[in-house]
N, C-alpha and C positions, 0 to 999 in steps of 0.2 A: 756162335755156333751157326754154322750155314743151314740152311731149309733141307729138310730131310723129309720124307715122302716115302709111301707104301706103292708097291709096284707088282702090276702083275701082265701075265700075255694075253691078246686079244684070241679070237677067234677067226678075227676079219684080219684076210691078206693084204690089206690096207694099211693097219695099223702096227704101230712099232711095238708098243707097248701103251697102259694104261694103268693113270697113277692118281693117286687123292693123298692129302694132308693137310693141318688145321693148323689157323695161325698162332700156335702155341708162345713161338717164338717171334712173335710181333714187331714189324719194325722195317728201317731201311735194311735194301742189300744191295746186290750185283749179280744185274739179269747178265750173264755170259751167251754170248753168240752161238745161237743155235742154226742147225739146216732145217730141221722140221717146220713144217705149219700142221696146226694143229686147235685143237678146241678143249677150253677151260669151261667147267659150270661151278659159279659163286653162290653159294648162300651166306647173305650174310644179314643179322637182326630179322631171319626171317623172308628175305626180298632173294628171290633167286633172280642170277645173269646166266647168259649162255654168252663166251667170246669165241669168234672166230680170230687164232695170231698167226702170224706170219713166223718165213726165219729170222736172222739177227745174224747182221753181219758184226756186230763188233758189243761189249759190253755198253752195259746204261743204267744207269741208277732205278731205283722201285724199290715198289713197299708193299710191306704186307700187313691188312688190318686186320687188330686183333678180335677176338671170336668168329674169324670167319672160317667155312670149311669150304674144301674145293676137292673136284679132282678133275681130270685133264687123259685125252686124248692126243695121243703121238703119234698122225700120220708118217707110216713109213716114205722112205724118201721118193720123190716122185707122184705121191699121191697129194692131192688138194682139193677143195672145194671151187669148181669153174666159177661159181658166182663172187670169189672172193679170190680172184689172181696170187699168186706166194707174192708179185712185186707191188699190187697195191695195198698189202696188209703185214708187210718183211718192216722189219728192225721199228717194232712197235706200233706200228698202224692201226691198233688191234678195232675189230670191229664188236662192238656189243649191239646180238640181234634184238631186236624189239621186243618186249614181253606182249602175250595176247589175254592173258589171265597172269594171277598168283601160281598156275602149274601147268602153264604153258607160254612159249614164243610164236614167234613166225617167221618163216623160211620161204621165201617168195610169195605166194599166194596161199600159203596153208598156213594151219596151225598146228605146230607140236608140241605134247608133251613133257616137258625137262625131261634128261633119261637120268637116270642114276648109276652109283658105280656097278650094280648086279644087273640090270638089264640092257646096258651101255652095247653090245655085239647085236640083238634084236635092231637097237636104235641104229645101229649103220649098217646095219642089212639093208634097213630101208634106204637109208640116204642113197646108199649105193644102188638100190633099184629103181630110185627115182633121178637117178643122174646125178645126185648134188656130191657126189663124192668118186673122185674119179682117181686115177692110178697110171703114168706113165711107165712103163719098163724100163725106157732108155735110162733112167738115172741111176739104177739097181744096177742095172748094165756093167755102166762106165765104172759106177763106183766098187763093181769087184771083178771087174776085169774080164765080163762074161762079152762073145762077139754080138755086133747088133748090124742087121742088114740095111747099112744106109751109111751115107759118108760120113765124115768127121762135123760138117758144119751145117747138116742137117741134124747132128746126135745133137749135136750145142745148139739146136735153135728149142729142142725139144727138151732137152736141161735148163734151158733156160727160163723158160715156158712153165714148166713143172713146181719150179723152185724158186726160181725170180735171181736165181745166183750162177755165177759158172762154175763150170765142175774142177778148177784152181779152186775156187775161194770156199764149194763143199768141199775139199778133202784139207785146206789148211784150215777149215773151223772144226773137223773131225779129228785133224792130229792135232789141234792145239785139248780139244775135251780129252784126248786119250792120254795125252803127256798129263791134264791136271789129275787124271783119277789115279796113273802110277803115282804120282809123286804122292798122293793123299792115301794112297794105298802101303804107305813105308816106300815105297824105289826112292834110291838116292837122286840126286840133282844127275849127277855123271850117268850112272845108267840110265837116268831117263833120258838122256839126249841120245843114248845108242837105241835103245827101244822102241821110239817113234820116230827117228829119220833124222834129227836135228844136226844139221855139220860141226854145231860144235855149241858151247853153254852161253853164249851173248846172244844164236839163233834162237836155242829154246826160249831166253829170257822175254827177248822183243815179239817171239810169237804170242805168248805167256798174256805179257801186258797189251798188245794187241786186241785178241780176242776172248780173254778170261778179265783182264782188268787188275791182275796182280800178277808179282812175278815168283819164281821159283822158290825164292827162303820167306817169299808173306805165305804161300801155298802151305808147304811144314809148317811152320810157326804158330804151333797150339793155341799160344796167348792174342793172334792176331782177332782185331777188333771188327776188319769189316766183314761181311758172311756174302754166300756168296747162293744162287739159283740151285735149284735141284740139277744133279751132277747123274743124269742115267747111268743105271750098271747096265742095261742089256743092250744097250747099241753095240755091235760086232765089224762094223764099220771100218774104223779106225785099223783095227787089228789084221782085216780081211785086204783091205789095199797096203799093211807094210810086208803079210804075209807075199803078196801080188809080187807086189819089188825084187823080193830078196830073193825068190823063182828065176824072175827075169834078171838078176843079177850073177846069180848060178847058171843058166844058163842064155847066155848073152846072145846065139846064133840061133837058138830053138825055132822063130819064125823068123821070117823076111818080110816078112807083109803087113805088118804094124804099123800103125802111123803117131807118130811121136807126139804130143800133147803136154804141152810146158804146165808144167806145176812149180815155177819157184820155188826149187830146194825141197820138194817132196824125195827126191833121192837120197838114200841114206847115206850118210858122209859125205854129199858130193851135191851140186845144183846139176838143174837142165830139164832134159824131156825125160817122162816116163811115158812110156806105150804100151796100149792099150787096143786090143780087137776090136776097132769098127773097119766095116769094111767099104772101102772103097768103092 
């Protein structure tokens, strides 16, 4: 049974969502490739962590010890911690801050509190008024198609910067999470390769085991053995860039002023450039 998790919305425009769950179900899994950074608080026998993690370009094995409980922080995309770069803490880097007591850390030169799952929006209020938690637009931007007043490789140096990833390799680790939740949602193999953009079912597959670590018939396969990270329902991500496409597919002359931005096969049925409004 893969890792399952209670989910709820923040307060703070920062964050994506905010989740806890207990290691009921103990054991190895499959961390799947995420674009968030974000922050985990552990207790476990007692001993509380605060981790600062990065994204995750590709899947990695992990584990979860049993009696511990956790819950976690899902910076929306573009948002991160300056003290802790998305590239020097991406694809497992994770940082555990230093404890300052049994109920409290430290955070550069202060000492805080552990927040818990209820008063967790208080706790990044603050971050956010003390600078430790900051928010890029351009990556919201790019990733639903909104215009942003600066070039193409100014937008990507500030994508890159935010997130530690290019804005190719967020929107293939966001259609590769949207294809795993149709498929696990009942959608067939066939319709999920028309639902998320895939040219055809050896693409979805290779994306599949790429960045989830399984493919298409271990995904359905009830009896299958390995389990896999918590699978967010509320990212709209996914949905909001093929919704983007198939606008621009329908109508193909609507602007002239686009500038084309290669995503490898993010076009549906088809490879090449999708454009997107930055302005020149």
């Amino acid at each position: 049974m893969d890792l399952a998790c209670e989910e709820r919305p923040s307060d703070s425009p920062y964050v994506e969502m905010i989740w806890r769950g207990q290691g009921i179900s103990a054991g190895s899994f499959t961390s799947m490739a995420e674009i968030h950074c974000g922050l985990v608080v552990t207790k476990l026998h007692g001993h509380m962590t605060i981790t600062v993690r990065g994204p995750e370009t590709r899947p990695s094995p992990a584990y979860c010890p049993p009696d511990a409980e956790f819950f976690g922080i899902l910076f929306k995309p573009g948002a991160y911690m300056p003290r802790f770069p998305a590239q020097s803490v991406m694809d497992r880097k994770d940082v555990n801050l230093p404890n300052a007591s049994s109920t409290s850390f430290w955070l550069g030169s202060a000492a805080w509190e552990f927040p818990n799952f209820e008063n967790i929006d208080t706790f990044l209020k603050r971050l956010v008024r003390h600078g430790l938690l900051i928010h890029d637009p351009v990556v919201e931007q790019a990733l639903h198609g909104r215009p942003a007043d600066m070039s193409v490789r100014t937008a990507q140096r500030h994508i890159l910067r935010a997130s530690g990833m290019t804005l190719n390799t967020i929107r293939q680790i966001e259609r590769a999470r949207h294809a795993a939740r149709l498929l696990q949602g009942g959608t067939s193999i066939l319709d999920t390769v028309v639902q998320a953009g895939y040219f055809d079912q050896p693409h979805l597959t290779r994306s599949l085991k790429h960045y989830i670590g399984q493919t298409p018939a271990q995904l359905i396969n009830p009896n299958r053995a390995a389990r896999l990270s918590f699978l967010y329902k509320t990212s709209q991500i996914a949905s909001a860039m093929i919704q983007m496409f198939d606008l621009q597919q329908e109508q193909p002359n609507a602007e002239t002023n686009r500038i084309g931005i290669s995503v490898g096969g993010w076009r549906h049925r088809s490879a090449g450039d999708v454009a997107f409004p930055l302005r020149e």
